[in-house]
VOBA-1610 file (N, C-alpha, C; in pm, whole numbers, padded with zeros to 5 digits, always signed):
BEGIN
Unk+18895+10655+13204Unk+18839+10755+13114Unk+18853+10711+12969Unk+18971+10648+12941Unk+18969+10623+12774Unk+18890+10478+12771Unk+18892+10388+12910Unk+18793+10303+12831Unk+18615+10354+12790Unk+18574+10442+12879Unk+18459+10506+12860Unk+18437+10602+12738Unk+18523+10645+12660Unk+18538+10727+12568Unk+18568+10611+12403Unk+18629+10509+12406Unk+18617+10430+12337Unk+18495+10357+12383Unk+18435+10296+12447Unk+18282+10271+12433Unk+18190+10356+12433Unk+18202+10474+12442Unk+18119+10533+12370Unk+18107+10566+12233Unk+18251+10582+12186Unk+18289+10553+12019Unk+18241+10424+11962Unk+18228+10316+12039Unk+18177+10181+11976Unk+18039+10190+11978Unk+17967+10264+12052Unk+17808+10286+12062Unk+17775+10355+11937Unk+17824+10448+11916Unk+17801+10560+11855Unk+17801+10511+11714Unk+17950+10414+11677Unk+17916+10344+11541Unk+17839+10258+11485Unk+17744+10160+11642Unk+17627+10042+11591Unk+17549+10159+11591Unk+17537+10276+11658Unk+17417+10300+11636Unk+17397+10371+11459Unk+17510+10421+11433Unk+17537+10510+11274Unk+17497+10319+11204Unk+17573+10233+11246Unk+17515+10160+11186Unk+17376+10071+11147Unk+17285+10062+11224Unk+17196+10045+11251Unk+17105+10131+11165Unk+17140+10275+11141Unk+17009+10369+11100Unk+17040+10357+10959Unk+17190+10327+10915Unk+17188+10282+10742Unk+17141+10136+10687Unk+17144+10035+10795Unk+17043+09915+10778Unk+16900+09916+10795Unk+16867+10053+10874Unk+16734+10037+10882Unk+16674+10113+10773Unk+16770+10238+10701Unk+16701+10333+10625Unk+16591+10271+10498Unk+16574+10140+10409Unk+16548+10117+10336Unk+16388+10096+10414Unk+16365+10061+10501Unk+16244+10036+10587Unk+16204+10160+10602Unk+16247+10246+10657Unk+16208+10392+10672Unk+16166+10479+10543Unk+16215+10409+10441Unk+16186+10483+10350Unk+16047+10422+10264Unk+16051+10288+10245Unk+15923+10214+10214Unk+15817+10221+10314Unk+15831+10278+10448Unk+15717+10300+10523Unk+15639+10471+10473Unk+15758+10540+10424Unk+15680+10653+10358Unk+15602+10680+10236Unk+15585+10553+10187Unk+15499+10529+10025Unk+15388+10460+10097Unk+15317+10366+10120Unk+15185+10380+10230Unk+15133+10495+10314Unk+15199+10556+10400Unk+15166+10693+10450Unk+15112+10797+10336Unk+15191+10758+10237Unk+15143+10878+10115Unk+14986+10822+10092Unk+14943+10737+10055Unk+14856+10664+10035Unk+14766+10719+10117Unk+14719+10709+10251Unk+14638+10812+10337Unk+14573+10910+10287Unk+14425+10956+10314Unk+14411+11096+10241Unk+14388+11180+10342Unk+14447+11160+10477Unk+14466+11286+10572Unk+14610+11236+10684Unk+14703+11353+10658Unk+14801+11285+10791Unk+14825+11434+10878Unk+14894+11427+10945Unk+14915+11505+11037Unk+15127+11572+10987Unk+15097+11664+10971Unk+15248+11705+10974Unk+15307+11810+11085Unk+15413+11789+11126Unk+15486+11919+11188Unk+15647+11912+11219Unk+15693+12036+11256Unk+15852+12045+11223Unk+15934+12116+11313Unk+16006+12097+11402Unk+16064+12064+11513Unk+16208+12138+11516Unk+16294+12247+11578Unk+16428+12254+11548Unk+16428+12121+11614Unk+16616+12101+11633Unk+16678+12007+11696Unk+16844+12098+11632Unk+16926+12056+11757Unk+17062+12085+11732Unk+17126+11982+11652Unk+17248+12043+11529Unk+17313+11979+11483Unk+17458+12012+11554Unk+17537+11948+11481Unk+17700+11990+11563Unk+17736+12042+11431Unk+17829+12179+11471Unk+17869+12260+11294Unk+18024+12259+11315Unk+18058+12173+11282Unk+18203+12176+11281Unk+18292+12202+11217Unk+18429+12275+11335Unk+18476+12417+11269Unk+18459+12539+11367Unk+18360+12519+11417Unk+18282+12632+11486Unk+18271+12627+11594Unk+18300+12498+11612Unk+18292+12516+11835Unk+18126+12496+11880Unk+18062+12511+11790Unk+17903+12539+11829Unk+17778+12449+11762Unk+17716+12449+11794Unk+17563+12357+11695Unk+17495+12475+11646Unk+17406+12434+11541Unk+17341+12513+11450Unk+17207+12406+11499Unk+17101+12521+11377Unk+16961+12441+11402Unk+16941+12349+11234Unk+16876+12265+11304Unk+16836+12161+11172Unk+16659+12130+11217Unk+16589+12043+11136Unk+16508+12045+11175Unk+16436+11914+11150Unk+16335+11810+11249Unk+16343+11682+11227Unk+16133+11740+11161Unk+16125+11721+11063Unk+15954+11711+11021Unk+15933+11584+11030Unk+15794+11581+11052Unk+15706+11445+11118Unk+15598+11435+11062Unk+15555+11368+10974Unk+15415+11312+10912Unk+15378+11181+10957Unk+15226+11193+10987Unk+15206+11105+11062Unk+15085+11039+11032Unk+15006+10913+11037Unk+14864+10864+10982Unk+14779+10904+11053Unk+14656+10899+11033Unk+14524+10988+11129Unk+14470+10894+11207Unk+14464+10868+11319Unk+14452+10803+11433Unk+14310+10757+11356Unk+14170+10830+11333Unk+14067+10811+11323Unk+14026+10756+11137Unk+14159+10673+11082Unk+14165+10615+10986Unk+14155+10481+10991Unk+14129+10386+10908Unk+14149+10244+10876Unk+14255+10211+10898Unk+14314+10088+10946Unk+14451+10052+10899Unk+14584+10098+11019Unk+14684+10012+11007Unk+14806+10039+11125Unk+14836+10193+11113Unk+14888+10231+11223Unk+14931+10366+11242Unk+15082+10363+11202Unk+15100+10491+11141Unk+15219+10512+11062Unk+15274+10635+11103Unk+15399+10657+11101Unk+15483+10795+11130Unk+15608+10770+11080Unk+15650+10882+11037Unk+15768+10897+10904Unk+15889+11049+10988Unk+15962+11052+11012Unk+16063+11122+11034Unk+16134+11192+10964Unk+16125+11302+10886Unk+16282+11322+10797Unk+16342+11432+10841Unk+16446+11461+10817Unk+16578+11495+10888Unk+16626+11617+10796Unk+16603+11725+10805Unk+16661+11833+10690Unk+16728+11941+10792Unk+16827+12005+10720Unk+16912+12138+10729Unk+16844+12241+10776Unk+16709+12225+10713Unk+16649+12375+10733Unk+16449+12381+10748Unk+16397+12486+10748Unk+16298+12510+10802Unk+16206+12521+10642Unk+16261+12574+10542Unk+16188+12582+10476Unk+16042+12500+10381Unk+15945+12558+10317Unk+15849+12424+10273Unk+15900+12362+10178Unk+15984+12382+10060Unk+16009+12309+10032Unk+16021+12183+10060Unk+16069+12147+10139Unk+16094+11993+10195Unk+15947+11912+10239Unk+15873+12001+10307Unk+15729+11896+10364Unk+15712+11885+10186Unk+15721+12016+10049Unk+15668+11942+09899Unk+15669+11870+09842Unk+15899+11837+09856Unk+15930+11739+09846Unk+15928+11588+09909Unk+15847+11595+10083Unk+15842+11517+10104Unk+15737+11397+10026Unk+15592+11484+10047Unk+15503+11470+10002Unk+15448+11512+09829Unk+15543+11500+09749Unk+15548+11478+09629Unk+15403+11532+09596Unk+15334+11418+09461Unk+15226+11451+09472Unk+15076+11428+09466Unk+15101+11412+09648Unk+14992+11340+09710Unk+14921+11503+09785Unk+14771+11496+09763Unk+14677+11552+09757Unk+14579+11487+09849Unk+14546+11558+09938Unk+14444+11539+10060Unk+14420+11618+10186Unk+14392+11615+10296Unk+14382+11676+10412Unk+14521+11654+10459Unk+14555+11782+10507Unk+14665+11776+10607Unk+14651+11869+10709Unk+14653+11835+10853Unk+14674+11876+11006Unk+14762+11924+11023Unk+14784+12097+11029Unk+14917+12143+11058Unk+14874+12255+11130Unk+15011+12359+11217Unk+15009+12439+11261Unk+14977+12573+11198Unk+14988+12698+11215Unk+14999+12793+11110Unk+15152+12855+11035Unk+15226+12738+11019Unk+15348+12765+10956Unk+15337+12832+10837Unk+15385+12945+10808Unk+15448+12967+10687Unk+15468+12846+10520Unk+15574+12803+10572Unk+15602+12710+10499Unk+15500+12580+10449Unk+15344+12581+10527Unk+15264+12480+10429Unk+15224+12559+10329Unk+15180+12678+10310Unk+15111+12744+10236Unk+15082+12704+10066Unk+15202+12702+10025Unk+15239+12662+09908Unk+15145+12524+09869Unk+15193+12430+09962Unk+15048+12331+09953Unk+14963+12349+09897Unk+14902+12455+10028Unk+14755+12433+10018Unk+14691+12550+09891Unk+14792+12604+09875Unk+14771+12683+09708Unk+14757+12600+09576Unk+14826+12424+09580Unk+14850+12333+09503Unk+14754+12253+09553Unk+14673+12230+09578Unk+14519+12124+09593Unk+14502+12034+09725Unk+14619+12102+09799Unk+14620+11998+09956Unk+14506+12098+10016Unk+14424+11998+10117Unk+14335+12097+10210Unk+14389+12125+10336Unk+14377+12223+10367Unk+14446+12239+10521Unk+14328+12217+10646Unk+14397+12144+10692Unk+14325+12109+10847Unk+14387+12180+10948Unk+14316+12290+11056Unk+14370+12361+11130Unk+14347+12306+11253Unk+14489+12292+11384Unk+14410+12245+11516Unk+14362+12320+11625Unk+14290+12235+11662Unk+14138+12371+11772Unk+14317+12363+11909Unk+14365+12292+11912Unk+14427+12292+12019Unk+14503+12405+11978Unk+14593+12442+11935Unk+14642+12550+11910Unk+14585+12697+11882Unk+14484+12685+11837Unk+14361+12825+11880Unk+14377+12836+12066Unk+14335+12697+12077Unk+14254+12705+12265Unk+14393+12766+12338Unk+14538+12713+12275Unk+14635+12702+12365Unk+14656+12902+12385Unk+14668+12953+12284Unk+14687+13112+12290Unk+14614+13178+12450Unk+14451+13131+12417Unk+14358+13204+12511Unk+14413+13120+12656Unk+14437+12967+12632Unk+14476+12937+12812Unk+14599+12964+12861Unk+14694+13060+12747Unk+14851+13086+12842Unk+14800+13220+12872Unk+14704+13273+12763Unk+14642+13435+12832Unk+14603+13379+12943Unk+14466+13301+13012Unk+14442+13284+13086Unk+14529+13250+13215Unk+14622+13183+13213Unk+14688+13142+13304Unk+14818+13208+13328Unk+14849+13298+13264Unk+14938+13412+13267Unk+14872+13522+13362Unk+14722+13546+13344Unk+14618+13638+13365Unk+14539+13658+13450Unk+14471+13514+13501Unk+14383+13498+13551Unk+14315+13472+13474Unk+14330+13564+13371Unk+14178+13607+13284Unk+14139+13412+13213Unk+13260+11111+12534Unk+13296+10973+12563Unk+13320+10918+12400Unk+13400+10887+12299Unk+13410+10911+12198Unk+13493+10755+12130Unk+13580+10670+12235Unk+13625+10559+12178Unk+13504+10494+12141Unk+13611+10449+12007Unk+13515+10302+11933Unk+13427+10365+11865Unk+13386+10494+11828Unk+13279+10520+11794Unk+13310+10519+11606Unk+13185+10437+11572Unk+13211+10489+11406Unk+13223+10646+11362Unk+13260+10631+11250Unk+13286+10740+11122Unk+13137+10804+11143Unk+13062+10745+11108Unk+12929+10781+11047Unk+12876+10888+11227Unk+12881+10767+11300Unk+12846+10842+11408Unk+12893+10959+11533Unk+13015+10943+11472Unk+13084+11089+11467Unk+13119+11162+11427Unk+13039+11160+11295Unk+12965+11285+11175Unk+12873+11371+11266Unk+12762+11276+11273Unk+12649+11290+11353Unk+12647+11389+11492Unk+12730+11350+11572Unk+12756+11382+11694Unk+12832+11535+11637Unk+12917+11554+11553Unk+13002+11650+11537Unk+12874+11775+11451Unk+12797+11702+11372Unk+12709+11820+11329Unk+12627+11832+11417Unk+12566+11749+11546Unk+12501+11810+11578Unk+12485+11915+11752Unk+12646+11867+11789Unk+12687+11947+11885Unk+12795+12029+11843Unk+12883+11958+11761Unk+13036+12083+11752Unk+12979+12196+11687Unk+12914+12176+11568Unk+12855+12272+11461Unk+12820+12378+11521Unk+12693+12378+11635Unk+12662+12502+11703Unk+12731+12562+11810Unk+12806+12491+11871Unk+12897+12588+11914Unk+13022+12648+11871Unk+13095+12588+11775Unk+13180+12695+11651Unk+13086+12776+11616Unk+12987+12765+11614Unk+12941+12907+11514Unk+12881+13028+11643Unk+12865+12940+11722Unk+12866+13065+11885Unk+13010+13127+11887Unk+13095+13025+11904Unk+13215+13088+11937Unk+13246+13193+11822Unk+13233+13171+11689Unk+13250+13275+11576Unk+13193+13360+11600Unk+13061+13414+11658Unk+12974+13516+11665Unk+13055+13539+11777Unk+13104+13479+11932Unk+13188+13559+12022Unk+13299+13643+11991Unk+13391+13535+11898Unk+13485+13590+11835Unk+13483+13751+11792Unk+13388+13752+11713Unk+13382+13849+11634Unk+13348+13972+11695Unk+13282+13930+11827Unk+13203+14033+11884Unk+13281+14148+11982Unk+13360+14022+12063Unk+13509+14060+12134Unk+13620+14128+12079Unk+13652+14108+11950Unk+13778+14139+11872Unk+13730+14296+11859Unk+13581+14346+11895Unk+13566+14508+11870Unk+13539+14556+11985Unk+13583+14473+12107Unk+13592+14560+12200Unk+13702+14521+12279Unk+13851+14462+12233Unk+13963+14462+12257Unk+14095+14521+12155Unk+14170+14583+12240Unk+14262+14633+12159Unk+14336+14561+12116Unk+14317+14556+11934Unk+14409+14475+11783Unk+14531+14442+11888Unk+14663+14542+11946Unk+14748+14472+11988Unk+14768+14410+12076Unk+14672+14383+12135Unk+14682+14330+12288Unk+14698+14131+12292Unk+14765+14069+12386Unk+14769+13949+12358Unk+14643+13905+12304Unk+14497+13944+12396Unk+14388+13852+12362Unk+14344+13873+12193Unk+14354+14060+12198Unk+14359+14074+12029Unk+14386+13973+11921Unk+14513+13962+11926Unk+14608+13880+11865Unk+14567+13730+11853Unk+14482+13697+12013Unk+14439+13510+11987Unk+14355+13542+11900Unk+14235+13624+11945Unk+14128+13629+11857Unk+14133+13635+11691Unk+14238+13724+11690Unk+14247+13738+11488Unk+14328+13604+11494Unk+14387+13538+11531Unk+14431+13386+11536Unk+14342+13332+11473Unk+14285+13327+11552Unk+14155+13226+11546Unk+14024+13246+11445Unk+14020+13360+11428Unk+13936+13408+11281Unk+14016+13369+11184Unk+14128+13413+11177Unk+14200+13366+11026Unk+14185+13261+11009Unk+14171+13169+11104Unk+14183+13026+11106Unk+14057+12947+11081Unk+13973+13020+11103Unk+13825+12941+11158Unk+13799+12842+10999Unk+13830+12862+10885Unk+13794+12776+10730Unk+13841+12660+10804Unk+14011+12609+10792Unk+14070+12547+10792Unk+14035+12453+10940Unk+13974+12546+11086Unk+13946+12506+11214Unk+13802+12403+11201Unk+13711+12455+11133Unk+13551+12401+11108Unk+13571+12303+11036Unk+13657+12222+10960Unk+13664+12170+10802Unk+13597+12052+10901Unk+13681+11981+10996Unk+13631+11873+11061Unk+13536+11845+11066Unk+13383+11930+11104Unk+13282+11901+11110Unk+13212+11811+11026Unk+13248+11840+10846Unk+13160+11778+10786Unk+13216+11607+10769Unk+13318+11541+10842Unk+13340+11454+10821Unk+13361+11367+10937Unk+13307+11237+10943Unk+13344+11167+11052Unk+13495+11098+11082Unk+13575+11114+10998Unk+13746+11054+11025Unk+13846+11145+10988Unk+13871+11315+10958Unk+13901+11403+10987Unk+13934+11449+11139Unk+14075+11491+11195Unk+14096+11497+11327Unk+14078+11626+11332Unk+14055+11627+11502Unk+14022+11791+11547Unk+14151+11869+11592Unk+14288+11779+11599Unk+14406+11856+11653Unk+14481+11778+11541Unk+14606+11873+11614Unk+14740+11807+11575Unk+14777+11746+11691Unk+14752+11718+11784Unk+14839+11685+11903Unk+14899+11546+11898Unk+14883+11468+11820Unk+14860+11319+11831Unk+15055+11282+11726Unk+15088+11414+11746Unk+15222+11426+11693Unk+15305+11505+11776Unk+15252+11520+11910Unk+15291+11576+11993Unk+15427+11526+12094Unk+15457+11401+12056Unk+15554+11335+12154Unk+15712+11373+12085Unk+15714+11390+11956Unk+15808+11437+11873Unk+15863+11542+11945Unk+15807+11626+11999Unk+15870+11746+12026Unk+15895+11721+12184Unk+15865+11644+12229Unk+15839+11651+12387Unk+15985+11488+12372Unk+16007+11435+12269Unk+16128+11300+12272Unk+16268+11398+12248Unk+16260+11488+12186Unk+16388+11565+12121Unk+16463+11568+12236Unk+16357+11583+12363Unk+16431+11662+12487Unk+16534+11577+12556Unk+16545+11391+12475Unk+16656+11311+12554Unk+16796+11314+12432Unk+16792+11423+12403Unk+16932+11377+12319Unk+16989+11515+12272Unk+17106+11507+12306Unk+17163+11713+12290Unk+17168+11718+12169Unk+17235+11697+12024Unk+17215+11716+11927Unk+17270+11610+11831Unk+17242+11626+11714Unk+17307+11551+11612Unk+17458+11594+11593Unk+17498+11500+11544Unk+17667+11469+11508Unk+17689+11525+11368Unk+17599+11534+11323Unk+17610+11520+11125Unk+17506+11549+11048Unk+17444+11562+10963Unk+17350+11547+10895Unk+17313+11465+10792Unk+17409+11362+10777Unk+17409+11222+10761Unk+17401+11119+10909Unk+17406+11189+11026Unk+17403+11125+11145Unk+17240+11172+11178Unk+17177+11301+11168Unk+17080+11324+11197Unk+16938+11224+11090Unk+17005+11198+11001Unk+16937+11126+10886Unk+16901+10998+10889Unk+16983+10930+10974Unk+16973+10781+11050Unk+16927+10762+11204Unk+16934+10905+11280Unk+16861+10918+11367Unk+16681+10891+11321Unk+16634+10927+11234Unk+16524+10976+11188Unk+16496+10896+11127Unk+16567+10796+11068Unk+16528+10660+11022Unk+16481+10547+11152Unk+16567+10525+11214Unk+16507+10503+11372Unk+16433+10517+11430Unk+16421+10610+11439Unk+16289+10669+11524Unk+16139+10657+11421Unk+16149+10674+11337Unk+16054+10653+11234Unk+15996+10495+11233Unk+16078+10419+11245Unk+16082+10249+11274Unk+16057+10238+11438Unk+16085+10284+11515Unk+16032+10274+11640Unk+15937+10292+11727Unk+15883+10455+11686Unk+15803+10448+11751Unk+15669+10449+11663Unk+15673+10428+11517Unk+15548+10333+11432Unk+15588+10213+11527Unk+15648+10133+11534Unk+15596+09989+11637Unk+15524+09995+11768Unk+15574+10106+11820Unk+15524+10134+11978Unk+15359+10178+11917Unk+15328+10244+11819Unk+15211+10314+11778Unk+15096+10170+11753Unk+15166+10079+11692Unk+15120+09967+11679Unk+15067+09834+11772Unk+15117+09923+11860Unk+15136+09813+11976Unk+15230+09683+12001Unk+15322+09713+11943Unk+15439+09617+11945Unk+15592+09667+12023Unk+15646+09554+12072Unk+15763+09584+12151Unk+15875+09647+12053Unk+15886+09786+12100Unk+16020+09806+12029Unk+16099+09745+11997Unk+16170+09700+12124Unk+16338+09631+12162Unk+16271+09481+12065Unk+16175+09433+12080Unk+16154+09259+12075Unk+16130+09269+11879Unk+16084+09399+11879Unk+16079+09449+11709Unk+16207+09431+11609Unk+16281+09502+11706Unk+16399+09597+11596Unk+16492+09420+11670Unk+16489+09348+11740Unk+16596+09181+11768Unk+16506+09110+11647Unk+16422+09102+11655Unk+16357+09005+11577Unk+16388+09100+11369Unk+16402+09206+11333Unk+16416+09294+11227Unk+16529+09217+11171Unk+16651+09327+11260Unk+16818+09303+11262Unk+16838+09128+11227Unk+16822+09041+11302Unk+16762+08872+11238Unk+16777+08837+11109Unk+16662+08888+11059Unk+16607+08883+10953Unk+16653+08944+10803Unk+16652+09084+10841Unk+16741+09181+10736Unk+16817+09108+10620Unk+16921+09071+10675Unk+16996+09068+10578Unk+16981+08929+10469Unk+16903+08886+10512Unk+16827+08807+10414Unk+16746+08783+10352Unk+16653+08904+10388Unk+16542+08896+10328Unk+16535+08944+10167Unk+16467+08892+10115Unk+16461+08921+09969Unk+16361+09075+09973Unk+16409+09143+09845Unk+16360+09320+09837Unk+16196+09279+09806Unk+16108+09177+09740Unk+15993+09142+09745Unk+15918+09157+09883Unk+15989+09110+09974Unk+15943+09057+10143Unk+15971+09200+10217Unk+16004+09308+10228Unk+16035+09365+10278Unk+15928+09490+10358Unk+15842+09429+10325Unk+15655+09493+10385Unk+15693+09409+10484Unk+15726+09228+10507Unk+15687+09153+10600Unk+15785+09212+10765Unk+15849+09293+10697Unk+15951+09370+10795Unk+15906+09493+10891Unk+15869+09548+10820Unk+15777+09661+10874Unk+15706+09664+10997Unk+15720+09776+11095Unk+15678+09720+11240Unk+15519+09777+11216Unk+15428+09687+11154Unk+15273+09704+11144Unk+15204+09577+11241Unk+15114+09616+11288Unk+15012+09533+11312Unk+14985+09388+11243Unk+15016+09409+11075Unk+15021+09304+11058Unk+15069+09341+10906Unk+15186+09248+10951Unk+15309+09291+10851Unk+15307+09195+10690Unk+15175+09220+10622Unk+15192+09183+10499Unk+15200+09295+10426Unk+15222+09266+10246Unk+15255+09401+10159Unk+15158+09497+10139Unk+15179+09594+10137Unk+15110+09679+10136Unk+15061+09736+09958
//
């Protein structure tokens, strides 16, 4: 038992160590991402350990991410905060101005009051009506920008604006409190921010494509610290941008660790798990 308890204490410190050698990478991968003029954001509890207390508290890991249907390597950024509030996506995102893909949180608002546009996802409209439903009963790679303008004005266009006329039509002959009520004014409030996509061919139609964040949380019980949760998130930020890239994690972060500590602060783009790792 104590040798298993001291190797797990020796794990526990490469890995604390590891996320303060990697943090300088994690953090220069979030000044290109800014650069983007549409990413995807969203924000996640996760347990911390509150010690003192016998118990974990909530912290929360936010995720900005590059738009799949953009130029250029795919990027995703991790940061690691105490709490839920917007502040932090403001401060993440300083002040950079463009499309952003989010849920209907509270906390973007402020944004999009300050010159960010909000991008709303159809998946999260659809998801309301299919847990009603299922509670109830009740070809696109490779394709250019230009030509999935085209395709989007000239099929999505008319049926959002069917579905708006359904919308509207239904919401007066269901009762305001009733679950379906409730999708429906969802989905009206939403419809500016839901349609924006149309007029552009590299604008995404969801958020989902930030969806693994919440579905990875589920292999690890909580953070140690919030200086431990902070190097978690540096990690992961460096990892799975490589996997996004198409590059071997493990063969990434042997070949990184190598290198690191010699590399001069000029070279430090050539580090970066991109597609193709010159400066940015």
């Amino acid at each position: 038992m104590d040798v298993a308890l001291e190797f797990r204490s020796t794990l526990a410190e490469w890995i604390g160590k590891l996320g303060v050698a990697l943090q300088p990478l994690s953090e220069r991968l979030a000044e290109p991402l800014r650069q983007r003029h549409c990413l995807h954001a969203d924000e996640t509890p996760v347990r911390q350990l509150d010690p003192g207390q016998g118990k974990t508290k909530h912290a929360y890991l936010w995720a900005y991410r590059s738009n799949h249907l953009d130029q250029g390597p795919a990027m995703i950024v991790f940061d690691y905060q105490i709490g839920s509030a917007g502040a932090h996506a403001r401060a993440f995102l300083g002040t950079w101005r463009g499309h952003l893909m989010v849920d209907d949180y509270a906390g973007y608002k402020a944004l999009f009051a300050d010159g960010v546009t909000e991008l709303a996802c159809l998946a999260h409209v659809r998801r309301r009506f299919f847990e009603l439903h299922a509670a109830n009963g009740s070809p696109v790679a490779g394709e250019t920008a230009e030509a999935r303008l085209q395709r989007r004005q000239a099929q999505a266009r008319p049926v959002l604006v069917n579905l708006h006329t359904w919308l509207q039509t239904m919401q007066q002959a269901v009762a305001p409190g009733s679950g379906t009520g409730k999708a429906i004014e969802h989905a009206l409030k939403r419809r500016p921010a839901l349609v924006r996509y149309i007029d552009s061919g590299t604008l995404p139609i969801d958020n989902n494509a930030i969806r693994p964040i919440a579905i990875g949380k589920q292999n690890w019980l909580f953070a140690g610290s919030e200086r431990a949760g902070r190097r978690t998130a540096a990690i992961q930020t460096l990892l799975v941008t490589a996997r996004l890239n198409g590059l071997d994690p493990m063969q990434w972060l042997t070949s990184v660790l190598e290198r690191l500590p010699t590399c001069p602060n000029n070279q430090i783009d050539s580090l970066l798990p991109l597609q193709k790792s010159t400066p940015l």
